[in-house]
N, C-alpha and C positions, 0 to 999 in steps of 0.2 A: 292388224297389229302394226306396230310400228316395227321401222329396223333394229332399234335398239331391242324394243321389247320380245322381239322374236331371236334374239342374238340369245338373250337371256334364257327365255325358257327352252330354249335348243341344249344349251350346254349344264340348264338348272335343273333337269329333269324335266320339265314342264311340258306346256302343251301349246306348242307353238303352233300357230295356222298353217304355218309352211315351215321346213327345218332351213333355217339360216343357213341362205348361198354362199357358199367360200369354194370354190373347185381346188385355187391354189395358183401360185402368178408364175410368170417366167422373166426369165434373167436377160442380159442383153443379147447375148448369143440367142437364145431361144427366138426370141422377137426379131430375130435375123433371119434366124429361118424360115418362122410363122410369117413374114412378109416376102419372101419369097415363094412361100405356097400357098399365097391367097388372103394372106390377110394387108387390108391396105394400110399405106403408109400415113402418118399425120390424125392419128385415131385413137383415141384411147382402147386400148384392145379390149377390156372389159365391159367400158358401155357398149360397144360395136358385138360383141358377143354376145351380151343380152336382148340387142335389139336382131343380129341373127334370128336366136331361138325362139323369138317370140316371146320372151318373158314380159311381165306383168312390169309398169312402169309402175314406180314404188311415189307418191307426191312427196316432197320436201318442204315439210313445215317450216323448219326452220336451218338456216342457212348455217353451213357448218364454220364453228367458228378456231382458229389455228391454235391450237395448246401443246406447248413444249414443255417439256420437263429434261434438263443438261444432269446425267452423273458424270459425266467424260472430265478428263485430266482438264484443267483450267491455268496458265496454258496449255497448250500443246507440246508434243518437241515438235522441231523444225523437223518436215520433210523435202528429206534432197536425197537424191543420188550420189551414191557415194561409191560404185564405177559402175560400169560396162562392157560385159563381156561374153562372149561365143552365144549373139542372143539371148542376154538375161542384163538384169537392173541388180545392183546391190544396193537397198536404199534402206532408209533410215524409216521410219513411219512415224505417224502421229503420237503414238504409245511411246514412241523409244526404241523398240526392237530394232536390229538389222536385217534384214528380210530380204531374200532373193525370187525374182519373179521373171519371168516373160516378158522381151522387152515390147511383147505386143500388146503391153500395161501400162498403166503406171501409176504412182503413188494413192491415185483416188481408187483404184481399186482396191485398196487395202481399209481403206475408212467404213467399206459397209460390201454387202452383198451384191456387188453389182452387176457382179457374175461369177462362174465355177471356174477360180484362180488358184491353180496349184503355185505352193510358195514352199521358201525352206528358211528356218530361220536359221541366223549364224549367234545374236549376241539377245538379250535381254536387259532390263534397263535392271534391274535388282537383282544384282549378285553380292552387295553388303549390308552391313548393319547402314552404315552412311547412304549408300542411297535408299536402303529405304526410307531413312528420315529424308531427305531432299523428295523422292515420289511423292510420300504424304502431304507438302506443301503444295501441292495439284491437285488435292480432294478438298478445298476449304469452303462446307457446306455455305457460307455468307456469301459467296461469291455471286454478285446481280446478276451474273450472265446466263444463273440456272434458270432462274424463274421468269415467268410474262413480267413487265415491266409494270402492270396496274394488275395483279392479282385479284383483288375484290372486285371488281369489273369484268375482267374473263369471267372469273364465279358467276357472276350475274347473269354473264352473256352464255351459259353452258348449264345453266341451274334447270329449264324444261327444254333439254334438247332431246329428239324423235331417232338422234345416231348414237352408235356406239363408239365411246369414246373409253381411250386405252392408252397406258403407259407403257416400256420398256426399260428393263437393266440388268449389268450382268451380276450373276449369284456369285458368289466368292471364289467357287472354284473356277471361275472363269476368269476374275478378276485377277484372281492371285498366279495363274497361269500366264495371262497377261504381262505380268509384272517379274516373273520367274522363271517362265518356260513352263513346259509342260512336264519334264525331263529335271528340271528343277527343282519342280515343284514338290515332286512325288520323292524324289531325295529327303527334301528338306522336312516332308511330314514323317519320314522314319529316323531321322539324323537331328532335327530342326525341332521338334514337336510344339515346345515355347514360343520358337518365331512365327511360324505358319499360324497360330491359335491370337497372335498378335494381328499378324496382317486380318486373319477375319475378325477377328472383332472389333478394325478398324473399321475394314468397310461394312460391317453390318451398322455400326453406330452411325459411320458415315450415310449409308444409304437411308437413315430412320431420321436424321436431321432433313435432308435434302425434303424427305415426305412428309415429317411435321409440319412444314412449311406452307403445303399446299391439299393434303387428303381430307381434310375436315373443312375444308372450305368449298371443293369439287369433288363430287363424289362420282369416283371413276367405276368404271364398267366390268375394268380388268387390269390387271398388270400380267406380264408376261416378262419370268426371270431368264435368263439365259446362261445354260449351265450345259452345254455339250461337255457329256465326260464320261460317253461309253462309247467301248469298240463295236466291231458285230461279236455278238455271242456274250458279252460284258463289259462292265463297268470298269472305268477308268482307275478307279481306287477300292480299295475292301466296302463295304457297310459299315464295318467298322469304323473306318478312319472316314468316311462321308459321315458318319453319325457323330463322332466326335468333333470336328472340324467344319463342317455345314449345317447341319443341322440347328445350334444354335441358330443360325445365321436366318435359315429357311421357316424358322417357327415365330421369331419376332418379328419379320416382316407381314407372315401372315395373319399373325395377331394384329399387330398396330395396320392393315390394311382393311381386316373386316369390321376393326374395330370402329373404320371410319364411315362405314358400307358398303365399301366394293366388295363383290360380292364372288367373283373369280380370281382366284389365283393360280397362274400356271405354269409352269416348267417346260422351258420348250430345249429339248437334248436329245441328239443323234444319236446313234449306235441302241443298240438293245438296252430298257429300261426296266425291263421284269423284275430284277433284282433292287433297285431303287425307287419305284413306286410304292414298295411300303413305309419308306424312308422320309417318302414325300408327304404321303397320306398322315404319316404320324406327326409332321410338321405344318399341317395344317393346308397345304397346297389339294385344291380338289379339278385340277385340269390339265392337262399334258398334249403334247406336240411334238413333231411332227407325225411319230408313232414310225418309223421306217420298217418296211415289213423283210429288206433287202439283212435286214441283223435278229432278224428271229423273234419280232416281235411280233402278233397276231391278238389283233383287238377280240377275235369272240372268244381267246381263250382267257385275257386281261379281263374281260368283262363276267366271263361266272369268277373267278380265282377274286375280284376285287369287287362286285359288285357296283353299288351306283356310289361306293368314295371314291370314283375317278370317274370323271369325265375328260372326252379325248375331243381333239380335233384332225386332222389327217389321217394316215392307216390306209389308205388306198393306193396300192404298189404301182409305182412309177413304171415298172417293169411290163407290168402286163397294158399299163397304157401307152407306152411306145410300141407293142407287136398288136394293142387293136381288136378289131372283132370280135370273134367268139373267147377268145384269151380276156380281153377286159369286162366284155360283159358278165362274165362267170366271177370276176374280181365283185366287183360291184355288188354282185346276188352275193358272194358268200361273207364279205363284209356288212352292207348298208342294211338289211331287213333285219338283223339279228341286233344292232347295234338300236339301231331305232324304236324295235319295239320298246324299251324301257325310258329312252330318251339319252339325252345326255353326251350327245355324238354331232358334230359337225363334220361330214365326211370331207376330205378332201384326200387331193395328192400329197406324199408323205414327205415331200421337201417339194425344195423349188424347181418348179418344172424345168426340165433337160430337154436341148434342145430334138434328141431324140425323140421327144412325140410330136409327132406330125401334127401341125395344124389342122387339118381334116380330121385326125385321131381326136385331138382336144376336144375339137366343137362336139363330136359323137357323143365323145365320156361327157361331158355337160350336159347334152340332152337327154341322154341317159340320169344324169344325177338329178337333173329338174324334174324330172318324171317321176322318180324315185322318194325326193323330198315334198312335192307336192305342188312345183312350181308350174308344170303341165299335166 
């Protein structure tokens, strides 16, 4: 099988040769320490890890080709500093917000996951009717800078590719969060009801533009929404008010996505999801992530309660692979065989690897998981 087609029937139910490798990556710290306890410097840690364990070298038919897809604010705001003090940055980000960090940071770490950056925000960029009309003039679907520059060409050049190829963006409540706070936000759905049902159905129309564009021309693998909005133990907002307020949002994307044939749609959200996977299911989403087992989630009991209208990726507690040995190996058995048997499971670590698991730890839990999925 190829990579692509083993990604697929890993997560489609199906019958994959081998269950598609993902363990789960680490962050910059992590890779600080992982090169301090043995892993070398100037390496890709993942090819270097596979060639470690022995794994089977996969041929590369066809060379992978670069596909972007921009929802992000066009322009930006300017980010700058905006003081310094008792070790910490007050800066401005790319969104707009005011953000306070460490000044063992700076600004680019707020642009993406580049590591575990505790922050505090002070201000948000939509606190009126007026900025929100000013925000929405930085969603204008036409804008060149979303798309490849020869659209029909990528298409060409991506039409029999052998990898998996995937989008990203964020689901409403992530967006509107963004733009509101989080604090805000959740005000504004019991104070606000009219404006918050505005903002999503802006960016749901907005996000169906940006994909009309490009989904019937490349048919993707997977999109993967980003919607962190539970604590440990629940969810960020009622069911209710996610059913009214996302929901919409969550069923037309995955309609106008399968409609084009991709064939995964998945929600990847922190904190405990028990509550919101039927929310999901009934919007059309059949994949989810990280799975954190640290908020009371437990994939074998998601799996008889939900059966095969969810399939998962992570679910393998970080915890027990930072303390190792008999502690992770017993993780491993009481997740992967159970999860397996029906299909539908790409095991990994249930977020982004912390630098607490030992490099020697990882390489284990890998060899461990390649055994397990069929890769040794």
């Amino acid at each position: 099988m190829t990579d692509r087609e083993r990604y697929l029937e890993s997560l489609l139910f199906g019958k994959p040769d081998k269950v598609y490798f993902s363990p789960g990556g680490p962050r910059e710290s992590t890779l600080a320490t992982w090169h301090r306890q043995g892993l070398p410097e100037n390496v890709n840690w993942f090819d270097y890890l596979k060639h470690l364990l022995g794994l089977p070298e996969e041929p590369v038919r066809k060379q992978p080709v670069d596909f972007k897809l921009s929802f992000d604010l066009i322009p930006p705001f300017e980010e700058k500093i905006l003081e310094h003090r008792d070790g910490h940055y007050v800066v401005q980000d790319c969104k707009g917000a005011v953000v306070e960090i460490s000044d063992r940071y700076d600004v680019t770490y707020l642009r993406s996951a580049k590591d575990f950056v505790t922050r505090k925000w002070h201000k948000f960029p939509v606190e009126t009717a007026a900025d929100w009309e000013e925000m929405k003039k930085r969603y204008n679907p036409d804008s060149p800078e979303r798309y490849p520059e020869d659209i029909e060409a990528t298409a060409a050049a991506l039409k029999d590719r052998d990898y998996v190829l995937g989008i990203g963006f964020s689901g409403p409540f992530w967006a509107m969060r963004d733009w509101c706070g989080f604090e805000g936000l959740c005000l504004l759905m019991a104070t606000q009801p009219d404006f918050v049902m505005e903002m999503a159905t802006f960016w749901k129309n907005f996000v169906l533009k940006v994909l009309d564009r490009v989904v019937d021309r490349i048919v993707l693998d997977y999109v993967i929404i980003s919607e962190d909005m539970a604590y440990k133990e629940k969810a960020m907002v009622s069911p209710a008010m996610a059913r009214k307020f996302l929901v919409p949002c969550w069923t037309a994307w995955a309609r106008r996505l399968k409609a084009s044939g991709c064939p995964i749609v998945m929600v990847d959200s922190d904190g405990y999801i028990g509550e919101l996977i039927p929310l999901w299911i009934e919007s059309g989403v059949n994949a989810t992530t990280p799975v954190e087992v640290a908020a009371g989630n437990d994939l074998v009991s998601f799996r008889r309660q939900f059966e095969k209208k969810m399939a998962y990726q992570g679910g393998i507690d970080k915890r027990a692979l930072a303390k190792g040995g008999q502690v992770m190996r017993q993780e491993l058995e009481r997740v992967i065989p159970p999860l397996l048997k029906d299909g539908g499971y790409i095991p990994g670590c249930d977020h982004g690897v912390p630098p607490d698991i030992s490099w020697p730890n990882f390489v284990e839990y890998c060899r461990l998981l390649a055994r397990m999925t069929g890769w040794l």
